[in-house]
PDB file with SEQRES, HELIX, SHEET and CRYST1 records, atoms N, CA, C and O in Angstrom:
SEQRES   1 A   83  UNK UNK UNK UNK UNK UNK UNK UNK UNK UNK UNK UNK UNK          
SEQRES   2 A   83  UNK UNK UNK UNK UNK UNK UNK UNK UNK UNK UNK UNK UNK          
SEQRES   3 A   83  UNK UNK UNK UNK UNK UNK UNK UNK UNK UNK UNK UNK UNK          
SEQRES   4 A   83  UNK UNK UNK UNK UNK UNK UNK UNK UNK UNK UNK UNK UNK          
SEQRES   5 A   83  UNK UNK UNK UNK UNK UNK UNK UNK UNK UNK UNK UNK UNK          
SEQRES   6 A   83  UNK UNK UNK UNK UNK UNK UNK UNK UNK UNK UNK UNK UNK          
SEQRES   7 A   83  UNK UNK UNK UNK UNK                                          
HELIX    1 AA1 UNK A    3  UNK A    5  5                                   3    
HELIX    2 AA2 UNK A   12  UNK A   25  1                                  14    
HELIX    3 AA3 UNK A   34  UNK A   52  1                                  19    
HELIX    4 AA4 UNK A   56  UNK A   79  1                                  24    
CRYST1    1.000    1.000    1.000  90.00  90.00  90.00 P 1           1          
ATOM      1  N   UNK A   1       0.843  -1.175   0.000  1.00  0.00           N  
ATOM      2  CA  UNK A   1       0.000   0.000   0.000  1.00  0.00           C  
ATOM      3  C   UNK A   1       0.892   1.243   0.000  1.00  0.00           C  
ATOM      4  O   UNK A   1       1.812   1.495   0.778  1.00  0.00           O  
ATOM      5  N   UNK A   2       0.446   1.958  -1.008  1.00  0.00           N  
ATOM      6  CA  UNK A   2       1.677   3.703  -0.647  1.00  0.00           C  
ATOM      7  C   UNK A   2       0.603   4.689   0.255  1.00  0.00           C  
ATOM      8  O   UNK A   2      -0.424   5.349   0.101  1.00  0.00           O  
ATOM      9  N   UNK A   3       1.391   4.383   1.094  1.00  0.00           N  
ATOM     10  CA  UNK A   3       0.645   5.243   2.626  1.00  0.00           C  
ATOM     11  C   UNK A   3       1.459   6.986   2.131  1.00  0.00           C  
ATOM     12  O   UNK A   3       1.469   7.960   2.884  1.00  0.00           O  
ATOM     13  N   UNK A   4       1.852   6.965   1.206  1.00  0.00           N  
ATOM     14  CA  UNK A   4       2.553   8.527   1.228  1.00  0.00           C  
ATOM     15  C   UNK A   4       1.951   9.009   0.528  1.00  0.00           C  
ATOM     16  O   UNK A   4       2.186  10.211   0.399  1.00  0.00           O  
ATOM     17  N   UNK A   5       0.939   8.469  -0.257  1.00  0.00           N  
ATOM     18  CA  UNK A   5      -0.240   9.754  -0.745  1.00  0.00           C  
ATOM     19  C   UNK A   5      -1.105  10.310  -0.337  1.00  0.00           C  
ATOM     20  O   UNK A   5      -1.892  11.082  -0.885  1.00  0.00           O  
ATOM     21  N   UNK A   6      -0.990   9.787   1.157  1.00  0.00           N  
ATOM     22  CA  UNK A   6      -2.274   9.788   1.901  1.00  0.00           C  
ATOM     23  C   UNK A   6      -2.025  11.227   3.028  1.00  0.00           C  
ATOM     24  O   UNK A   6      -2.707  11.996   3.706  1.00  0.00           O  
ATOM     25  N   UNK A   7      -0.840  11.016   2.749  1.00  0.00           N  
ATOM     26  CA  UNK A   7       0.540  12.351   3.533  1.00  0.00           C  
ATOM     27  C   UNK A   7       0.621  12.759   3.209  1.00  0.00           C  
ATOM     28  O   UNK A   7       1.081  12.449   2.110  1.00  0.00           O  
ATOM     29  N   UNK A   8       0.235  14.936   3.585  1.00  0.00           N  
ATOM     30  CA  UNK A   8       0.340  15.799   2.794  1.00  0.00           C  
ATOM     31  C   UNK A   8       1.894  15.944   2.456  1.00  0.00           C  
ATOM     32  O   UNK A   8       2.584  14.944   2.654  1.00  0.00           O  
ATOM     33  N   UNK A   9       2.587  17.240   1.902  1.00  0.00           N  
ATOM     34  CA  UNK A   9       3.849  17.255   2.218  1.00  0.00           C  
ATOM     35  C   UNK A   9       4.267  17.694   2.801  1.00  0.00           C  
ATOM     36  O   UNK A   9       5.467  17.450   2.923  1.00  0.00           O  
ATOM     37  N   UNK A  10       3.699  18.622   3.583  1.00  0.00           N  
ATOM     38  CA  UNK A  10       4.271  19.268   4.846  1.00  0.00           C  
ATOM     39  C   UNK A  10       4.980  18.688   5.916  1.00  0.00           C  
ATOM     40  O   UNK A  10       5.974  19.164   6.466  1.00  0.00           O  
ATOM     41  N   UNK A  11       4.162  17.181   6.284  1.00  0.00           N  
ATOM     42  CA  UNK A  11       4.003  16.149   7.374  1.00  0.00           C  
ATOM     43  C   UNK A  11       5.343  15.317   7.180  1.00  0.00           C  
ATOM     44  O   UNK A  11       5.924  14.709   8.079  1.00  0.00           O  
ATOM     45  N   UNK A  12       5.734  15.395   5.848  1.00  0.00           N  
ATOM     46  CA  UNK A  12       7.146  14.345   5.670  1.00  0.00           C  
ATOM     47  C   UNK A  12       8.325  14.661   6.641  1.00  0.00           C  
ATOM     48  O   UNK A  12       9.308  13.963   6.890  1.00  0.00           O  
ATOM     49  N   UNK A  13       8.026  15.724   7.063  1.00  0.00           N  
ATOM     50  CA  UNK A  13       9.401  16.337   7.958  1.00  0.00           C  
ATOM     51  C   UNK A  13       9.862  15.401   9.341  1.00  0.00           C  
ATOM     52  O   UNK A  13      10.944  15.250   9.909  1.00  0.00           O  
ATOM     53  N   UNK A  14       8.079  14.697   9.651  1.00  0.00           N  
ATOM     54  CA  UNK A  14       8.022  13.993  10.741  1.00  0.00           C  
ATOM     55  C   UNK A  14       8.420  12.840  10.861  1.00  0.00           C  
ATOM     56  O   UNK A  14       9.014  12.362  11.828  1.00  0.00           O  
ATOM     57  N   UNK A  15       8.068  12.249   9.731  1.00  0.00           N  
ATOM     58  CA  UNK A  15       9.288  10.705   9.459  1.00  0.00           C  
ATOM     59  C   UNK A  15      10.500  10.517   9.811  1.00  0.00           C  
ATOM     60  O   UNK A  15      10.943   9.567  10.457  1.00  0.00           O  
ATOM     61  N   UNK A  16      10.931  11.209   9.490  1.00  0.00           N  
ATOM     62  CA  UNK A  16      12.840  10.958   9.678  1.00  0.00           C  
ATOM     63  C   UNK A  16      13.009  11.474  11.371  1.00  0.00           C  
ATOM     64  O   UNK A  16      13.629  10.895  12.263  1.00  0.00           O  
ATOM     65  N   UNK A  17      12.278  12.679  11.440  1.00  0.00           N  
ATOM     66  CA  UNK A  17      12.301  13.246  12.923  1.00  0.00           C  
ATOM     67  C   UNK A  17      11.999  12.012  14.033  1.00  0.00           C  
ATOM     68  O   UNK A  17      12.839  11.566  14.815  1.00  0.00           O  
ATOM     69  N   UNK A  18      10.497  11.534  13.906  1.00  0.00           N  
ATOM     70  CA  UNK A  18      10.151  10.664  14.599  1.00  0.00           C  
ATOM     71  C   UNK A  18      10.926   9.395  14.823  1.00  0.00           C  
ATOM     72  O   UNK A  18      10.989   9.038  15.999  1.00  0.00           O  
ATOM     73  N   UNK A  19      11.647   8.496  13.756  1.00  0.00           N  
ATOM     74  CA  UNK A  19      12.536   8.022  13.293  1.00  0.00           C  
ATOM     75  C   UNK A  19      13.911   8.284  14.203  1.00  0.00           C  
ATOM     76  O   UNK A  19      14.320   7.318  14.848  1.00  0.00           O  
ATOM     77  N   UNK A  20      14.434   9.183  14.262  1.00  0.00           N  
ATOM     78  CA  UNK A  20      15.695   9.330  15.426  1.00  0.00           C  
ATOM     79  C   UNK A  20      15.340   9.448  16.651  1.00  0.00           C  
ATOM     80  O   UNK A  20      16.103   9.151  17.570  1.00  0.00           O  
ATOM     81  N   UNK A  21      13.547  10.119  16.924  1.00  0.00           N  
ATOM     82  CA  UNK A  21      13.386   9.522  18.592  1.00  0.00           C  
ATOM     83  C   UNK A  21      13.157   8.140  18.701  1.00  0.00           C  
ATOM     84  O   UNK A  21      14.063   7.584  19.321  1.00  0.00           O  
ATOM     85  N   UNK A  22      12.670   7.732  18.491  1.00  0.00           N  
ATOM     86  CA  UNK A  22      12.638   6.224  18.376  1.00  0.00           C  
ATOM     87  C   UNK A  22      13.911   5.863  18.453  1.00  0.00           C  
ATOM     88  O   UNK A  22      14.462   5.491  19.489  1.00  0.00           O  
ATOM     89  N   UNK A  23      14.366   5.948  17.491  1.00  0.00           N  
ATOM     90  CA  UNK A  23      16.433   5.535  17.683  1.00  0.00           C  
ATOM     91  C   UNK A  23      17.200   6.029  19.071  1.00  0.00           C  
ATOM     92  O   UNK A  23      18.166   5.444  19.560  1.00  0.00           O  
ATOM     93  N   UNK A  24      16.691   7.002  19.507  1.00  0.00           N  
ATOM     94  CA  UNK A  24      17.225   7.395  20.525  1.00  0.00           C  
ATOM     95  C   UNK A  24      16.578   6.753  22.220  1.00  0.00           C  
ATOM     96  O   UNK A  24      17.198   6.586  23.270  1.00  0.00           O  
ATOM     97  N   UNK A  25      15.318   6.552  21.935  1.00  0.00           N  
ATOM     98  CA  UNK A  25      14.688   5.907  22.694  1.00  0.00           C  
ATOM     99  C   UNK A  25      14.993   4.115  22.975  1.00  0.00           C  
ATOM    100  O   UNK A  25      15.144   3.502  24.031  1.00  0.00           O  
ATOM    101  N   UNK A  26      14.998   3.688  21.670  1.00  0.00           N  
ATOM    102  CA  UNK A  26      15.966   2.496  21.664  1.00  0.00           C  
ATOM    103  C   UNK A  26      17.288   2.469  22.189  1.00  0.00           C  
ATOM    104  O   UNK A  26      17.707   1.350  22.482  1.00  0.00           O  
ATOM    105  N   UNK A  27      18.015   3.405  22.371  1.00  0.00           N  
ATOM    106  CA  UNK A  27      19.025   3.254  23.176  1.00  0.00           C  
ATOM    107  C   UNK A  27      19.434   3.098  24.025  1.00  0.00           C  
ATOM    108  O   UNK A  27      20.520   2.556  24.234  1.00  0.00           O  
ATOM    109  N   UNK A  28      18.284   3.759  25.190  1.00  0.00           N  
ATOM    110  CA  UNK A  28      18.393   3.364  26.333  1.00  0.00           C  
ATOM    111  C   UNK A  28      17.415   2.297  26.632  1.00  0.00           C  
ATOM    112  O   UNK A  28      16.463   1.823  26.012  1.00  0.00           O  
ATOM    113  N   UNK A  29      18.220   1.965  28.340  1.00  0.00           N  
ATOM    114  CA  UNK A  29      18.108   0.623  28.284  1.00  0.00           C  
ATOM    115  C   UNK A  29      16.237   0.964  29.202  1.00  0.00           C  
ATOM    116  O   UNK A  29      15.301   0.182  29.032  1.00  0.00           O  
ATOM    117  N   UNK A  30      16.169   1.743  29.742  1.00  0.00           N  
ATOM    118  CA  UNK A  30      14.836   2.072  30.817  1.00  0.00           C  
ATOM    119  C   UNK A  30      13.804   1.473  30.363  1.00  0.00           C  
ATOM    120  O   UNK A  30      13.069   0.790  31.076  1.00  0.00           O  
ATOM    121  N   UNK A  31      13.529   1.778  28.366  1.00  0.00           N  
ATOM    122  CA  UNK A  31      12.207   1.213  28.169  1.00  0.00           C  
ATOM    123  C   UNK A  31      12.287   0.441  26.902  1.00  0.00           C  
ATOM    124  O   UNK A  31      13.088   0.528  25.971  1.00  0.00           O  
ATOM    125  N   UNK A  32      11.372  -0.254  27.070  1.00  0.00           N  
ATOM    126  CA  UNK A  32      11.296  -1.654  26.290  1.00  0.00           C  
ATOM    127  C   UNK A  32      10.675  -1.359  24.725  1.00  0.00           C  
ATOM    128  O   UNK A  32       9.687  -0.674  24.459  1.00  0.00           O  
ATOM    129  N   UNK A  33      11.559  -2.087  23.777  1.00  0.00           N  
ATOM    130  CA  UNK A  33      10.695  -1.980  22.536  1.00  0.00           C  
ATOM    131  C   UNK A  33       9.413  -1.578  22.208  1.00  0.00           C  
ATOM    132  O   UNK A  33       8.990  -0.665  21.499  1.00  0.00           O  
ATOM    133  N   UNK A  34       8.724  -2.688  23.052  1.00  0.00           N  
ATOM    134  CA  UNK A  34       7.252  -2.737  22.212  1.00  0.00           C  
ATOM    135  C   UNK A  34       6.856  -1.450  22.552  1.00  0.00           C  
ATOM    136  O   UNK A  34       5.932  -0.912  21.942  1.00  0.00           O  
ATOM    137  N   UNK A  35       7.491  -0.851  23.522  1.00  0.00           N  
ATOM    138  CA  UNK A  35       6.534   0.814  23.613  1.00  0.00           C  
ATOM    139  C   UNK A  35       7.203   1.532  23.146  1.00  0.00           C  
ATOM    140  O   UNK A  35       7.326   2.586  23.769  1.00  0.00           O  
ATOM    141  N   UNK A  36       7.862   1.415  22.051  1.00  0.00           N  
ATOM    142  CA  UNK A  36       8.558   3.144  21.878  1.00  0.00           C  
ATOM    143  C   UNK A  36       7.241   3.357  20.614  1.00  0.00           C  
ATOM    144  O   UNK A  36       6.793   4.501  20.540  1.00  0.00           O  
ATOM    145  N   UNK A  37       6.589   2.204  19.570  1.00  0.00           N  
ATOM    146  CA  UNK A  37       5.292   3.063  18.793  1.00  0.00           C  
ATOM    147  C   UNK A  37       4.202   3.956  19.796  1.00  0.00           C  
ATOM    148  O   UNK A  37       3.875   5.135  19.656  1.00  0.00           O  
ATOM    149  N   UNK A  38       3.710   2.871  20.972  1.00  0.00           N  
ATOM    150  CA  UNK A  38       2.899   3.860  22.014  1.00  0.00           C  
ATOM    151  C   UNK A  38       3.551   5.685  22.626  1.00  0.00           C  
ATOM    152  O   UNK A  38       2.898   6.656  23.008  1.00  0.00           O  
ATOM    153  N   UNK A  39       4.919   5.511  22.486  1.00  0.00           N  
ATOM    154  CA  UNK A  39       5.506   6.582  22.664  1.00  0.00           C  
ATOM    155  C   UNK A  39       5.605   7.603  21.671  1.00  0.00           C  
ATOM    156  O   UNK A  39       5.291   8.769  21.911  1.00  0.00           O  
ATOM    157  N   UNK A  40       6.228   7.028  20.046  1.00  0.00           N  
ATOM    158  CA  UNK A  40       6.076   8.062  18.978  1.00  0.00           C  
ATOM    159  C   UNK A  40       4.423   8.343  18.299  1.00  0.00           C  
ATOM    160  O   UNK A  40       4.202   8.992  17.277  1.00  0.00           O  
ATOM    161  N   UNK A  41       3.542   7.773  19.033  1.00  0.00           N  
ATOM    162  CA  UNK A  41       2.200   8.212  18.520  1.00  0.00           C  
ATOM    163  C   UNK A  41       1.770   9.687  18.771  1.00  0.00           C  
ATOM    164  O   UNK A  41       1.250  10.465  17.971  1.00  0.00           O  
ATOM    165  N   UNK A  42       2.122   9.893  20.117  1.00  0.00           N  
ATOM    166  CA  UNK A  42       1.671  10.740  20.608  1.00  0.00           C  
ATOM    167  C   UNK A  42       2.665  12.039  20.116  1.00  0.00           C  
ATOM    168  O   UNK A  42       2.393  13.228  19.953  1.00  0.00           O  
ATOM    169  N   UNK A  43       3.285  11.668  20.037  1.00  0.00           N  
ATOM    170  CA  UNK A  43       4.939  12.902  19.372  1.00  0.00           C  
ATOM    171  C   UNK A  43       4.163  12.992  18.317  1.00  0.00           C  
ATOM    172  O   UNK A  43       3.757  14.153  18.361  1.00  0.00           O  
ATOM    173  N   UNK A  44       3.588  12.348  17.156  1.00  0.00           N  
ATOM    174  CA  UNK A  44       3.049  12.339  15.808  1.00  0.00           C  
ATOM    175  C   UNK A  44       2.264  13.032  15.621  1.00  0.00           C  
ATOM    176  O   UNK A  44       2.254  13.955  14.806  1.00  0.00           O  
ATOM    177  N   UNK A  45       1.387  12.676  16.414  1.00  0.00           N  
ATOM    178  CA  UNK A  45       0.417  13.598  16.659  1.00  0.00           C  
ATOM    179  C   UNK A  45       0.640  14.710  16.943  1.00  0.00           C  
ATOM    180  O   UNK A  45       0.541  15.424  15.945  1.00  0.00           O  
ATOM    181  N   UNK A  46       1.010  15.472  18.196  1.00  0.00           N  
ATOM    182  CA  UNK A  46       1.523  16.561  18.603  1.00  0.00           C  
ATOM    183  C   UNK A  46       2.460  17.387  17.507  1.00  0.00           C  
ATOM    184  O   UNK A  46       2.340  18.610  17.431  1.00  0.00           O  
ATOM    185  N   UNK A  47       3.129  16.877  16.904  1.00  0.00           N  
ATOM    186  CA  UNK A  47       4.162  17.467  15.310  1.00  0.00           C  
ATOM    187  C   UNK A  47       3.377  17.541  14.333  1.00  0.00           C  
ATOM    188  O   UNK A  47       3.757  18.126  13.319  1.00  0.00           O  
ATOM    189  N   UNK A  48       2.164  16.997  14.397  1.00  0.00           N  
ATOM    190  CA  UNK A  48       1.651  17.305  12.938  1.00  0.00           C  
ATOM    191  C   UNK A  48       0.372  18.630  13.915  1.00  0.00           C  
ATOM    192  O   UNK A  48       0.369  19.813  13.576  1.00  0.00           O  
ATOM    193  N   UNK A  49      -0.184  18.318  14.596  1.00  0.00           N  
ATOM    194  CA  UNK A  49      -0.741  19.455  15.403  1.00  0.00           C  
ATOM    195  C   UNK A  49      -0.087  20.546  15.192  1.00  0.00           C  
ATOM    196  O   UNK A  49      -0.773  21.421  14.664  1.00  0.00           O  
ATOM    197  N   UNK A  50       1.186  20.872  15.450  1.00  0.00           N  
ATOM    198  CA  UNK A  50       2.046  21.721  15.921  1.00  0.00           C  
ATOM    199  C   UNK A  50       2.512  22.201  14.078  1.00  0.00           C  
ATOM    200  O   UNK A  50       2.649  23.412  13.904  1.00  0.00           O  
ATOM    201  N   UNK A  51       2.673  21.520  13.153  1.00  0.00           N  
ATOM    202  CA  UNK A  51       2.920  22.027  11.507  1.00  0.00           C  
ATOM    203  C   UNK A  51       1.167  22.417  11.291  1.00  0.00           C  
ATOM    204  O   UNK A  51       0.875  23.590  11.058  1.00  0.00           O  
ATOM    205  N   UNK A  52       0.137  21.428  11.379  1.00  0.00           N  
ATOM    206  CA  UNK A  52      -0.791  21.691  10.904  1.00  0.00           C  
ATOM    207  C   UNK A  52      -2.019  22.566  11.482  1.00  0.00           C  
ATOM    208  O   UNK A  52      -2.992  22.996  10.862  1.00  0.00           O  
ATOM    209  N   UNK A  53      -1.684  22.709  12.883  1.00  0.00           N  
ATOM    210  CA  UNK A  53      -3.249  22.878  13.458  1.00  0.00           C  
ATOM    211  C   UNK A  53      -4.080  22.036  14.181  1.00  0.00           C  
ATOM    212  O   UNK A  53      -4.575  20.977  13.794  1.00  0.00           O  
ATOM    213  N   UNK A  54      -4.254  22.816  15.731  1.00  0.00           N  
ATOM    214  CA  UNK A  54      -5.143  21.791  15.800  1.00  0.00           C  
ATOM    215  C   UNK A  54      -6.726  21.406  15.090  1.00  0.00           C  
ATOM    216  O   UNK A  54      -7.748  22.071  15.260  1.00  0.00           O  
ATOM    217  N   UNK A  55      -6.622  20.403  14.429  1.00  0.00           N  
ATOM    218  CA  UNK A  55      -8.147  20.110  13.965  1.00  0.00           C  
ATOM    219  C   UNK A  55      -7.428  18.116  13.376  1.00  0.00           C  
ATOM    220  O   UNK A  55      -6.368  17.490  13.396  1.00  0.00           O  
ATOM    221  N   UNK A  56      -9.222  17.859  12.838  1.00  0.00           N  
ATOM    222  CA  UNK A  56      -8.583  16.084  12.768  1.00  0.00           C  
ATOM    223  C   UNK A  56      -8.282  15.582  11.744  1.00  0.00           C  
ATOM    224  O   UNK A  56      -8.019  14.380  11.746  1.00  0.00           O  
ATOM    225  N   UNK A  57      -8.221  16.336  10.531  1.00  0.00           N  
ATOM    226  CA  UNK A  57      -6.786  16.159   9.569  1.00  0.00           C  
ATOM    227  C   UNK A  57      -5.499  15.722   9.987  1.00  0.00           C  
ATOM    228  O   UNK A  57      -4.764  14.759   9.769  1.00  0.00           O  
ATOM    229  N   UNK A  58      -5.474  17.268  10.991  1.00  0.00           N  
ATOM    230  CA  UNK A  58      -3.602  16.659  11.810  1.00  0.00           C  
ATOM    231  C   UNK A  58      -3.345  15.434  12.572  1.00  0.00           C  
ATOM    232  O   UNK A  58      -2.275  14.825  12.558  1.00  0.00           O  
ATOM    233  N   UNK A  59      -4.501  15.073  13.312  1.00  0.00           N  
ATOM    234  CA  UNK A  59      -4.373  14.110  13.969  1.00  0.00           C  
ATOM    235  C   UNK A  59      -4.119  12.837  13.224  1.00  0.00           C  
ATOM    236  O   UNK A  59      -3.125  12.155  13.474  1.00  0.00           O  
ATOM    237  N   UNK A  60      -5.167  12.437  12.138  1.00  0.00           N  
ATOM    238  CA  UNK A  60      -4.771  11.480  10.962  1.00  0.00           C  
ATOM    239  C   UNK A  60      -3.603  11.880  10.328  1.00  0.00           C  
ATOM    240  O   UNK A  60      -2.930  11.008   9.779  1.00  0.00           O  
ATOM    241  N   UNK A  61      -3.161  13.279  10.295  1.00  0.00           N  
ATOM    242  CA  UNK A  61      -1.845  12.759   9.531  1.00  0.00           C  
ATOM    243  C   UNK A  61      -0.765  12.524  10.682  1.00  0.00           C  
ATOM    244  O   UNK A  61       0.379  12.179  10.387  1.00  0.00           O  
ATOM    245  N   UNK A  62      -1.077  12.679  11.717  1.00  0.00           N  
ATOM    246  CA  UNK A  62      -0.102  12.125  13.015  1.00  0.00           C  
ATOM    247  C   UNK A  62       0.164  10.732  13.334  1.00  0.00           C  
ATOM    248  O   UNK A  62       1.210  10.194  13.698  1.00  0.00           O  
ATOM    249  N   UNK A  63      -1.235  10.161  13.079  1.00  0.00           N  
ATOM    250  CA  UNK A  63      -1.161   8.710  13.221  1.00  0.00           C  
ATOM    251  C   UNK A  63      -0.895   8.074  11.690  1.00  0.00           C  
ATOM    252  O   UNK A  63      -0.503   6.908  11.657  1.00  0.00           O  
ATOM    253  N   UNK A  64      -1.049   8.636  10.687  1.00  0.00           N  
ATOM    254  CA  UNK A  64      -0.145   7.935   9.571  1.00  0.00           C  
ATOM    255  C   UNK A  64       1.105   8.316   9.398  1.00  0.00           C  
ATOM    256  O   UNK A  64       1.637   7.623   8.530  1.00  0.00           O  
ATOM    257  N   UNK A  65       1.771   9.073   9.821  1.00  0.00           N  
ATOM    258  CA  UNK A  65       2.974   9.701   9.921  1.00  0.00           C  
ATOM    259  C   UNK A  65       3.604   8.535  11.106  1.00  0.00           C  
ATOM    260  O   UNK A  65       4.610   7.835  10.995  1.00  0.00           O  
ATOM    261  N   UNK A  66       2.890   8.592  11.941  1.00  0.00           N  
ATOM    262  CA  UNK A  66       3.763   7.569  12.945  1.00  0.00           C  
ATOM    263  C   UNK A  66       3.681   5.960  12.311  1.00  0.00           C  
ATOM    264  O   UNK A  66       4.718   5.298  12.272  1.00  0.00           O  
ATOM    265  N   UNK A  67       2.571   5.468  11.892  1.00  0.00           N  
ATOM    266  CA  UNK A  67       2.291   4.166  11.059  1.00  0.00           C  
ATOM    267  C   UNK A  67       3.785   3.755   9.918  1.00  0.00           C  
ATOM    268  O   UNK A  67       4.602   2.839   9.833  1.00  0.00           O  
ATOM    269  N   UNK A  68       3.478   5.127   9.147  1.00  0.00           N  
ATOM    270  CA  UNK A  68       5.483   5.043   7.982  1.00  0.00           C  
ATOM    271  C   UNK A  68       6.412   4.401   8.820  1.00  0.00           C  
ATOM    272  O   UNK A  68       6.928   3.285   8.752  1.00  0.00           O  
ATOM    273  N   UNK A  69       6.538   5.438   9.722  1.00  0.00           N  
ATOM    274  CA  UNK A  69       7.657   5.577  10.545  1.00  0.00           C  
ATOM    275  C   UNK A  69       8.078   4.064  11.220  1.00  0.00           C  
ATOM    276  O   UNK A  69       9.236   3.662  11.099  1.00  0.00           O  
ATOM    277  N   UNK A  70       7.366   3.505  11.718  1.00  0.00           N  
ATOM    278  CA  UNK A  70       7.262   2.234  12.165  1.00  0.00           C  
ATOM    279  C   UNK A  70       6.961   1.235  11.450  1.00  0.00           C  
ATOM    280  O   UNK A  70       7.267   0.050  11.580  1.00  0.00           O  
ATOM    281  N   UNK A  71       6.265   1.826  10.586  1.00  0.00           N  
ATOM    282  CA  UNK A  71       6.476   0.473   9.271  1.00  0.00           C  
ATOM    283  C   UNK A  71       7.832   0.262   8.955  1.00  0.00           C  
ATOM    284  O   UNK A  71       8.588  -0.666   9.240  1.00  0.00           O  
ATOM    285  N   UNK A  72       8.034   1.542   8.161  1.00  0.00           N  
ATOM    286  CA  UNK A  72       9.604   1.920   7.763  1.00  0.00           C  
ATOM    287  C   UNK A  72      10.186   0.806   8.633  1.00  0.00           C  
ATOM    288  O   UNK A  72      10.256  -0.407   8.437  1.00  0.00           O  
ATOM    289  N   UNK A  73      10.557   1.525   9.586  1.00  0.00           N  
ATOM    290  CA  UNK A  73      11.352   0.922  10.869  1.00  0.00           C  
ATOM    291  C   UNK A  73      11.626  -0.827  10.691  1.00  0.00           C  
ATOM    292  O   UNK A  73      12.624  -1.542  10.595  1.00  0.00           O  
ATOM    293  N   UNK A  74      10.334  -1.014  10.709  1.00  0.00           N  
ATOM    294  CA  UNK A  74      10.057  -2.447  10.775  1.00  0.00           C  
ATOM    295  C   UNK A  74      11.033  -3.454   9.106  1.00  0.00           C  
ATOM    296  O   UNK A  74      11.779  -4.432   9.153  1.00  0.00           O  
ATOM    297  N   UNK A  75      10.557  -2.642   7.876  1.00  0.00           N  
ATOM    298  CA  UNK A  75      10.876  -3.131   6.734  1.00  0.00           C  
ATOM    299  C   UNK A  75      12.298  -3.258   7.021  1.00  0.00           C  
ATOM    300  O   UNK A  75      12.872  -4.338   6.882  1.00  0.00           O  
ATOM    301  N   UNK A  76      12.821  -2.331   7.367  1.00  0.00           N  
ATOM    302  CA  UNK A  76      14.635  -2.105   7.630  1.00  0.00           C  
ATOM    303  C   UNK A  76      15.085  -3.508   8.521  1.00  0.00           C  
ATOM    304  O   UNK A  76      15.843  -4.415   8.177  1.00  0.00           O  
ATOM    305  N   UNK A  77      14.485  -3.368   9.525  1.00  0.00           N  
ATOM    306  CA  UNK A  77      14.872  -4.547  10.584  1.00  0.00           C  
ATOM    307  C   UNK A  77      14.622  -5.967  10.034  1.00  0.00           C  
ATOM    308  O   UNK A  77      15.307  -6.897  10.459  1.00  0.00           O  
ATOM    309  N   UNK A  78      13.647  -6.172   9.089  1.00  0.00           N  
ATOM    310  CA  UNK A  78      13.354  -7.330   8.562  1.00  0.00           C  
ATOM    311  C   UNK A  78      14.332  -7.462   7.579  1.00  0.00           C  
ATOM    312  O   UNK A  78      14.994  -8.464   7.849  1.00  0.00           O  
ATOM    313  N   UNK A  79      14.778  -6.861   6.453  1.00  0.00           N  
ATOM    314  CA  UNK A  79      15.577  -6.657   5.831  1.00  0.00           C  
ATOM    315  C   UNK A  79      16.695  -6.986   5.976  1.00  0.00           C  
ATOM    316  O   UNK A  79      17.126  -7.856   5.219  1.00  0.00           O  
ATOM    317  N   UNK A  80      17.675  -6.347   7.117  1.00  0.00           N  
ATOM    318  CA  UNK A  80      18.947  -6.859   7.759  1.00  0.00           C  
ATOM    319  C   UNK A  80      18.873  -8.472   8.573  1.00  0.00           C  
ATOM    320  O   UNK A  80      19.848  -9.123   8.948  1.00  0.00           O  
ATOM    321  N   UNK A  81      17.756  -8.766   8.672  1.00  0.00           N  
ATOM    322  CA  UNK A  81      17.685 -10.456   9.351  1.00  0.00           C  
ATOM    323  C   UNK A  81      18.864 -11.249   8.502  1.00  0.00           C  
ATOM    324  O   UNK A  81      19.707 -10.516   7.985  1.00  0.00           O  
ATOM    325  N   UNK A  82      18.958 -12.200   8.373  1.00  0.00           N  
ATOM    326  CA  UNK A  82      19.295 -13.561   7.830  1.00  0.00           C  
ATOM    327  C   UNK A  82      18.306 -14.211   8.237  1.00  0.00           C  
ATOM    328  O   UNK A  82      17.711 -14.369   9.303  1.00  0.00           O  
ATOM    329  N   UNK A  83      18.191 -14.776   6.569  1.00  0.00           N  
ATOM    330  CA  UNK A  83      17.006 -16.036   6.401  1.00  0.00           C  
ATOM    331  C   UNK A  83      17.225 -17.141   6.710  1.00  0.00           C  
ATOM    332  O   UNK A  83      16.357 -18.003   6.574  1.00  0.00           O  
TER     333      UNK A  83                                                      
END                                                                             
């Protein structure tokens, strides 16, 4: 599915952004994987709020902005495995 048409272009800024908290959040040891998406949702949201406005456009593009991001994330990590 291309989830990036669904993304204005303004919102792309948040990918890569969201993307190094996550990376950075992965670094330390305090909190556990499975929550750093519960963690960049709310950043997603709030960054596209914060480019777009509050209203519920931004919010959908917060939560598809964070969806890339963690997809992304995910394709990469699957990628580097050995089969």
């Amino acid at each position: 599915m291309d989830f990036l048409k669904y993304i204005t272009e303004k919102m792309l800024i948040l990918i890569p952004a969201l993307y190094i908290i996550g990376m950075i959040i992965k670094g330390t040891d305090k909190i556990k994987n499975k929550y750093i998406p519960v963690i960049l949702l709310p950043l997603g949201i709030a960054g596209a709020i914060g480019i777009g406005g509050l209203n519920v456009d931004s919010i959908i593009q917060g939560i598809l902005i964070t969806g890339v991001t963690v997809y992304g994330n995910q394709l990469i990590t699957q990628y580097k495995k050995e089969s």
